[in-house]
KEKE-3310 file (N, C-alpha, C; in steps of 0.2 Angstrom, whole numbers, plus 5000, padded with zeros to 4 digits):
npx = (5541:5547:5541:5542:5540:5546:5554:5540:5537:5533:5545:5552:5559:5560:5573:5568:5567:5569:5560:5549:5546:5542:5531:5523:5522:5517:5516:5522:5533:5545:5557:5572:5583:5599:5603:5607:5615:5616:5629:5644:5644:5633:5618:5606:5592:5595:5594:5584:5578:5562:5562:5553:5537:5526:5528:5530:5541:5548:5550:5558:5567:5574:5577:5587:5597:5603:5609:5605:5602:5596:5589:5581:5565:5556:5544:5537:5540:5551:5540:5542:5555:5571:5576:5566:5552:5534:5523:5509:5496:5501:5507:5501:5482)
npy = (5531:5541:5554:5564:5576:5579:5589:5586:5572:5561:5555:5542:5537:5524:5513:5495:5475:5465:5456:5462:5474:5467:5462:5473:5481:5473:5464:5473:5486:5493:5507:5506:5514:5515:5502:5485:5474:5457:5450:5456:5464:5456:5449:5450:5458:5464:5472:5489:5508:5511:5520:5525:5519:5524:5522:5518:5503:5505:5520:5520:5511:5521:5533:5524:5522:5534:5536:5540:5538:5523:5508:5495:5485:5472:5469:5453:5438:5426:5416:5408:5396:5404:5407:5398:5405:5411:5407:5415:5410:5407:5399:5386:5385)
npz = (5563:5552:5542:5527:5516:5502:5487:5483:5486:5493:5506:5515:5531:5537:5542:5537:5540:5525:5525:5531:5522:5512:5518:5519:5509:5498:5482:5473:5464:5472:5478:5483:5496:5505:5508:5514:5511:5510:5510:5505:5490:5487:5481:5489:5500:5515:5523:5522:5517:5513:5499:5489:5482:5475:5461:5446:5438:5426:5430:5441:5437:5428:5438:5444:5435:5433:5442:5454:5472:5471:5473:5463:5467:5465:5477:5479:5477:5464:5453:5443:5439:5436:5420:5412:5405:5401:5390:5384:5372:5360:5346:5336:5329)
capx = (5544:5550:5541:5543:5539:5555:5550:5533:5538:5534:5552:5552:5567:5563:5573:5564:5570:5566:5553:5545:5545:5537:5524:5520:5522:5514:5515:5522:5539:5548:5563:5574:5588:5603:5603:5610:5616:5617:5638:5648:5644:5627:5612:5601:5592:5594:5588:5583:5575:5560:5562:5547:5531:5522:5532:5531:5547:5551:5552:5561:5574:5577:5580:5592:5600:5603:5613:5600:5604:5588:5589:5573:5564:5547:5543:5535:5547:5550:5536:5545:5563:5576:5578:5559:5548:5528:5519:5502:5493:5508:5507:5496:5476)
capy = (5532:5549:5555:5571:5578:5582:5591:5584:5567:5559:5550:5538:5536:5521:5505:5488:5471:5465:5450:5469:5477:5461:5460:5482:5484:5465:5463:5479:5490:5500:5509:5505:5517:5514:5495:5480:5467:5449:5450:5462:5464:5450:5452:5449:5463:5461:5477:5498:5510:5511:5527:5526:5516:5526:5523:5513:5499:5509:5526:5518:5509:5527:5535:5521:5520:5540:5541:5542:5531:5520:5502:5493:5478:5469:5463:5446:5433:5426:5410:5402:5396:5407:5405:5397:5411:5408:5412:5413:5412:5407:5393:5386:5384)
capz = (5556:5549:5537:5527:5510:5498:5484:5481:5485:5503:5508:5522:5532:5543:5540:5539:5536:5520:5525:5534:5516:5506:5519:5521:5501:5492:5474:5471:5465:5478:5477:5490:5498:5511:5506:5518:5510:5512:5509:5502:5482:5488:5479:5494:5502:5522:5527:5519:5518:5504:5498:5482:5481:5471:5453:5441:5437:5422:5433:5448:5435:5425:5443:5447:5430:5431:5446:5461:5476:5473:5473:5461:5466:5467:5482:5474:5474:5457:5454:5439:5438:5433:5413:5411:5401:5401:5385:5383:5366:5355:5344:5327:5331)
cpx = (5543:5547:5538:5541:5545:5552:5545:5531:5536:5540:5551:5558:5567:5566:5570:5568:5567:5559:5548:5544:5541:5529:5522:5520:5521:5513:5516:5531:5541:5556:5566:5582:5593:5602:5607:5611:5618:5626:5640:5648:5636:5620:5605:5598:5592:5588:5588:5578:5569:5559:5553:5542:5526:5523:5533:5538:5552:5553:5556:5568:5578:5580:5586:5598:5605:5609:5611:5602:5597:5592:5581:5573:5556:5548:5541:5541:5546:5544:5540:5551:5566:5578:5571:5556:5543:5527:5514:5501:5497:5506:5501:5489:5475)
cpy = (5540:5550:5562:5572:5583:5583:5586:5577:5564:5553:5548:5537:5530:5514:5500:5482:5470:5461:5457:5472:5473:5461:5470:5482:5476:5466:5470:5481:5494:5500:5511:5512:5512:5507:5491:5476:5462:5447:5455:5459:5456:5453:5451:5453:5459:5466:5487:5500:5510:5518:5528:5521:5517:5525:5520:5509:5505:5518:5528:5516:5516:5532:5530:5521:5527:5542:5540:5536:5527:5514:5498:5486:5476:5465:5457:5442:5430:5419:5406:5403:5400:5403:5402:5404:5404:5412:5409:5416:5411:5399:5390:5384:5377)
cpz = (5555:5542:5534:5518:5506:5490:5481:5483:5494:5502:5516:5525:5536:5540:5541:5533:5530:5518:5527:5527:5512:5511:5521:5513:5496:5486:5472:5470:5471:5476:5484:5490:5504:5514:5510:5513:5513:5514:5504:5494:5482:5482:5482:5499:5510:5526:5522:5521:5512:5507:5493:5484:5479:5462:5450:5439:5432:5424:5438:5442:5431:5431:5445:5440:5431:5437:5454:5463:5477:5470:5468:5462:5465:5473:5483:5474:5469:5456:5450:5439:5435:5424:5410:5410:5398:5396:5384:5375:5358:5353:5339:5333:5328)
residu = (UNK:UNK:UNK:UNK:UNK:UNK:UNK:UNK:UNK:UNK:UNK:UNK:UNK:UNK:UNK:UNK:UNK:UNK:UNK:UNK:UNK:UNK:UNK:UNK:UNK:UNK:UNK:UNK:UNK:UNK:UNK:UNK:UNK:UNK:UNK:UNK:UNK:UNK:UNK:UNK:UNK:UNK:UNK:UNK:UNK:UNK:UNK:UNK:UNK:UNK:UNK:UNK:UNK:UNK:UNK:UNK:UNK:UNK:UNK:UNK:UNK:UNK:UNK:UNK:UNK:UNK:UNK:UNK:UNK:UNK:UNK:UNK:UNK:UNK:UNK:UNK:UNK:UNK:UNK:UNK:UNK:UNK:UNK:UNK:UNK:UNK:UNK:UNK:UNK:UNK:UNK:UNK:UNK)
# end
């Protein structure tokens, strides 16, 4: 793996699948680069590069939001069904 410091920031250049990125970066945000996908316009990562693993959701989605070739995910697959929202502490006593 190639690894080099750009201003201040360590960037890693080697690609890994994505099952290789969920098990090297667990329960955690990365900002991925030079993204594989599943099918053309897919939402499935196949294979990239993680560029970030230092930065918070909110600092990875404002670099992506801005322009930067950064991809955000969590490496976590999702627990509860899509559209299911868990709330703790809600409701009369």
């Amino acid at each position: 793996m190639c690894e080099c410091f750009a201003k201040g920031e360590l960037v890693m250049e080697k690609r890994m699948t994505w099952k290789e990125i969920q098990e090297t970066y667990p329960d955690q945000w990365v900002g991925l680069s030079k993204v594989e996908w599943d099918k053309p316009g897919g939402a499935n990562v196949v294979s990239a590069v993680v560029k970030y693993t230092d930065k918070t959701a909110d600092e990875l989605y404002d670099m992506q939001i801005s322009g930067r070739d950064i991809y955000t995910t969590y490496t976590t697959p999702q627990t509860f069904p899509y559209g299911q929202v868990l709330i703790w502490g809600c409701g009369e006593e």
